[in-house]
C-alpha positions in Angstrom: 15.1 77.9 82.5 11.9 77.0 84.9 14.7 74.9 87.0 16.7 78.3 87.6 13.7 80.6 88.4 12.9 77.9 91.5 17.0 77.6 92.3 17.4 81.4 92.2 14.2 82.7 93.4 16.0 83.7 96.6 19.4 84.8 94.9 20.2 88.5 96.2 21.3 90.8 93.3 21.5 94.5 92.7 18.9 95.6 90.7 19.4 98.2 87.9 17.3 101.0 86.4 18.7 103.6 83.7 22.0 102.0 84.1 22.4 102.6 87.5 22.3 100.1 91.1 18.7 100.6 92.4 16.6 98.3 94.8 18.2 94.6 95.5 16.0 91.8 93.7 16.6 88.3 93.0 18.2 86.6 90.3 15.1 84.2 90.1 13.0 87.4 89.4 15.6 88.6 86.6 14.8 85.1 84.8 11.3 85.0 85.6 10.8 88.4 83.7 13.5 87.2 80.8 11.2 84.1 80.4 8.0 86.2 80.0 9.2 88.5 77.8 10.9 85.6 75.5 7.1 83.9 75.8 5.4 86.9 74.9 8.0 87.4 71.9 7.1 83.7 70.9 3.5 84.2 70.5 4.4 87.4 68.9 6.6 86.0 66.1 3.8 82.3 66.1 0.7 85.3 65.3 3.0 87.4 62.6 3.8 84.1 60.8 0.1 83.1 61.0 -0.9 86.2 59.6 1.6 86.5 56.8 1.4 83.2 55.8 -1.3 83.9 52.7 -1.8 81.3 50.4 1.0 81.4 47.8 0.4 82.6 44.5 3.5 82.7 42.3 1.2 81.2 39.6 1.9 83.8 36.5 1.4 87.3 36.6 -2.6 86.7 35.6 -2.7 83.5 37.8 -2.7 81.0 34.7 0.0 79.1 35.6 1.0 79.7 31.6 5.2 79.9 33.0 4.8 77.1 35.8 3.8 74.2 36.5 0.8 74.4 39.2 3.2 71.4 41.4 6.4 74.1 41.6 4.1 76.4 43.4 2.8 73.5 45.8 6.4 72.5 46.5 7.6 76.0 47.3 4.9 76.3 49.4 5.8 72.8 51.4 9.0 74.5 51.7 8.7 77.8 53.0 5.6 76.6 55.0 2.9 78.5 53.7 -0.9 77.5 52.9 -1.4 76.4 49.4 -3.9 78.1 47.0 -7.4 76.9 46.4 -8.1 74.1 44.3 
């Protein structure tokens, strides 16, 4: 997309605003603000996986892993990407 915003930076278009034609901009400037709002939504969705990615627990409902084995729980959490518990 970087290759666009530099071959369309001087691109006439109509710009819009409620729906409507409003001041002429540039296609490159269209792109350039698409591209920061698609980084910002990256970091966005990178800092709301970090935060709820919790060490797994599915360990029993009192933790002792009395129902599953304690390497189910390490594989599911290889899977999904989540931290592991504490050893």
């Amino acid at each position: 997309m970087r290759e666009s915003l530099k071959e369309h930076k001087d691109t006439l278009q109509i710009g819009r605003t409620h729906g409507i034609h409003a001041e002429p901009i540039t296609f490159g400037f269209k792109l350039a603000v698409w591209y920061a709002e698609l980084a910002r939504s990256i970091k966005r969705i990178e800092a709301a996986r970090e935060s709820i990615s919790v060490p797994a627990k599915i360990s029993g409902a009192v933790g002792t892993h009395a129902n599953i084995d304690p390497r189910v729980e390490d594989w599911v959490c290889e899977r999904l990407g989540l931290q592991k518990r504490a050893k």
